[in-house]
N, C-alpha and C positions, 0 to 999 in steps of 0.2 A: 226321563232318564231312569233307568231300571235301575234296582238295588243290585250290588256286589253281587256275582253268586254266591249263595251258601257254601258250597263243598268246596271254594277255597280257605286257606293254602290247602290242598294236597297233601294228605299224612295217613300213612297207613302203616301196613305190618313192615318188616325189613323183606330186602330182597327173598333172605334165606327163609324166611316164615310163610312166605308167600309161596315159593316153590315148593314148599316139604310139606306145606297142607293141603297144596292141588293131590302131590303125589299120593298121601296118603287115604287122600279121598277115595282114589281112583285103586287100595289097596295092594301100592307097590312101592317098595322104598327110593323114595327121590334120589336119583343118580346126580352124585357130586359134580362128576367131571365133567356131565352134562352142564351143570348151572356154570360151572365157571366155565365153559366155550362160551356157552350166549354170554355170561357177562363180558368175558370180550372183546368178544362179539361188539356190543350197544356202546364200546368205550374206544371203538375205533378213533383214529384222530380226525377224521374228517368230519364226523357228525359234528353238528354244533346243537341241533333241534333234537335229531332223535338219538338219542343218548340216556344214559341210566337216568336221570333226571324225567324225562318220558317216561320211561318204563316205568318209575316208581311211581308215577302222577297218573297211569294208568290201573296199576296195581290197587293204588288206594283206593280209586273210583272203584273199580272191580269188586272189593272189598265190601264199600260202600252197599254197592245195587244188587250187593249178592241175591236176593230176594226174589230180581226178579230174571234170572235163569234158569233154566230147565234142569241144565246141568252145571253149576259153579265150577268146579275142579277143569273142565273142557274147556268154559272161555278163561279161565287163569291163564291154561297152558297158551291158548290160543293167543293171548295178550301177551305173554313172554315170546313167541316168537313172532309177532305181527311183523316187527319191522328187525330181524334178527338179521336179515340179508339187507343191506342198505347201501346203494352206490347210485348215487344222484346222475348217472351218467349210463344208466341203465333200463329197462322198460320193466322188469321180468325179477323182480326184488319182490313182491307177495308170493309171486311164483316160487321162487329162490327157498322163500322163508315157509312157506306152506311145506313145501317139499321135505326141508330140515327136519322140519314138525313132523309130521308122517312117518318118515325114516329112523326117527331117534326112538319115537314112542312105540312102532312095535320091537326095533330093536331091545326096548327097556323093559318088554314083555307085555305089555297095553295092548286087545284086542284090535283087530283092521278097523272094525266098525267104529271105535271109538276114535282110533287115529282119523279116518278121512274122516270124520266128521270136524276134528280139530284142524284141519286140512282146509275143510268148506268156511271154517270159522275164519283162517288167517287169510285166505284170497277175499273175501266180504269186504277188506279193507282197502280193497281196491277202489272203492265208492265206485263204482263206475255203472252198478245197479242195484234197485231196492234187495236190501239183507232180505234171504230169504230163512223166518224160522225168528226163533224171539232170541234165541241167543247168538245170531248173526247179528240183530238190530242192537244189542245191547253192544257186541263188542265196537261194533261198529260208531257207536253212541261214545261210546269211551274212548276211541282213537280222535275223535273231532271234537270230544268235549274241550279240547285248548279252543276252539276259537269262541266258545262263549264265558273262556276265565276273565278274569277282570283285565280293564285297558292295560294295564300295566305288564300285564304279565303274557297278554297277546303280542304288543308290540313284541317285547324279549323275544318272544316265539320267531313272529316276521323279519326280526333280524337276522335270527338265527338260520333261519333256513335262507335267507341271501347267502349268507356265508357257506353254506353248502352247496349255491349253487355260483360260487364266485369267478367259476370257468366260464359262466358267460356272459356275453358283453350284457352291459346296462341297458338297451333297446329292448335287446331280444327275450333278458329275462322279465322285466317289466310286460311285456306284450304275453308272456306264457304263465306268469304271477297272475296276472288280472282275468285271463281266461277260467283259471281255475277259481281264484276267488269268487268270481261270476256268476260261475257256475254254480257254487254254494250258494249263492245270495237269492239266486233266479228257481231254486228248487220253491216250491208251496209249503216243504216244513224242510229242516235243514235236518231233525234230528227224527228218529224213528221210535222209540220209546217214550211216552209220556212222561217221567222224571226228566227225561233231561231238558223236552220239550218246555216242561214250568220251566225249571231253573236254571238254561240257555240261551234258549231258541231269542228272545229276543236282543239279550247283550252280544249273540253271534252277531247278527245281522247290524246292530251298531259297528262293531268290530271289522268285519268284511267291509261294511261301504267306507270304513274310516282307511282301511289296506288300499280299497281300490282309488281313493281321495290322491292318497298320496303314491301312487303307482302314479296318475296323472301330473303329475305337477309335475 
């Protein structure tokens, strides 16, 4: 049995420290009325998983593994809108949320280059293939680092996203739960950066067969 992860609990800067020192990274004053639409945004009523709690648990990690990004201030931005568009009842929510990103940030005066790149950052989270670039694997590292937090705090997670998808019946979502968990379990490494590969990868893969256990029953 693996030790705790380290990097829990989750503690980092505040929302607003976090947004107004990407910005200023990037040598443009952080737009207010920007940060409060995404926060929002992430406090819609239906989230129960991805909500500011996410985002701050994201932000922290972000924080954390600054080190090993090319560009820090890119995947902040990146990580604030990953899941900025969220409707569990929809296919096309990276896409959604990639887009915002894009649209807001040359709006705000941020070169094109730097937008699609933050763009290429928030569709990455789509897992659907290897992050391509080191700060795709990182963001990407940080949106899935919940499934190797401690048991405790995974469960809360798998609860929570039932509750997000409580429009469907218990068959169906169990049958579409287990697919994906599966999929995460049956990858050869779950996570693409070596920090998180030490300090997850294997309490992931407890966590996952512990989800698919009880998917079963």
């Amino acid at each position: 049995m693996p030790s705790e992860p380290s990097e829990w609990p989750l503690e980092g800067p505040t929302l607003a420290e976090s947004w107004n020192a990407a910005w200023s990274a990037l040598g443009k004053p952080a737009p207010l009325e920007l940060r409060r639409e995404l926060e929002l945004a992430w406090t819609e009523p239906h989230r129960h998983y991805h909500d500011t709690r996410h985002l701050g648990e994201c932000l922290a990690l972000c924080s954390r593994w600054t080190v090993q990004a090319e560009r820090p201030a890119e995947v902040a931005l990146a990580v604030w809108f990953h899941d900025a568009v969220h409707d569990p009842k929809l296919n096309a929510n990276e896409l959604n949320s990639a887009a915002w990103a894009a649209r807001s940030l040359v709006a705000a005066g941020i070169g094109s280059e730097v937008a699609q790149r933050v763009y290429d950052l928030v569709l990455a989270t789509r897992h659907d293939t290897p992050a391509q670039g080191r700060d795709a694997a990182l963001v990407v590292d940080i949106d899935l680092a919940i499934l190797g937090s401690p048991s405790e705090r995974f469960e809360a997670y798998d609860r929570d996203v039932r509750k997000e998808y409580a429009w469907l019946s218990g068959f169906r979502y169990r049958s579409q739960r287990k697919h994906v968990l599966q999929g995460f379990l049956s990858r050869a490494r779950i996570y693409e950066t070596a920090r998180a590969v030490e300090l997850l990868e294997e309490q992931a893969r407890l966590n996952l067969q512990g989800a698919i256990e009880r998917l079963e029953q």
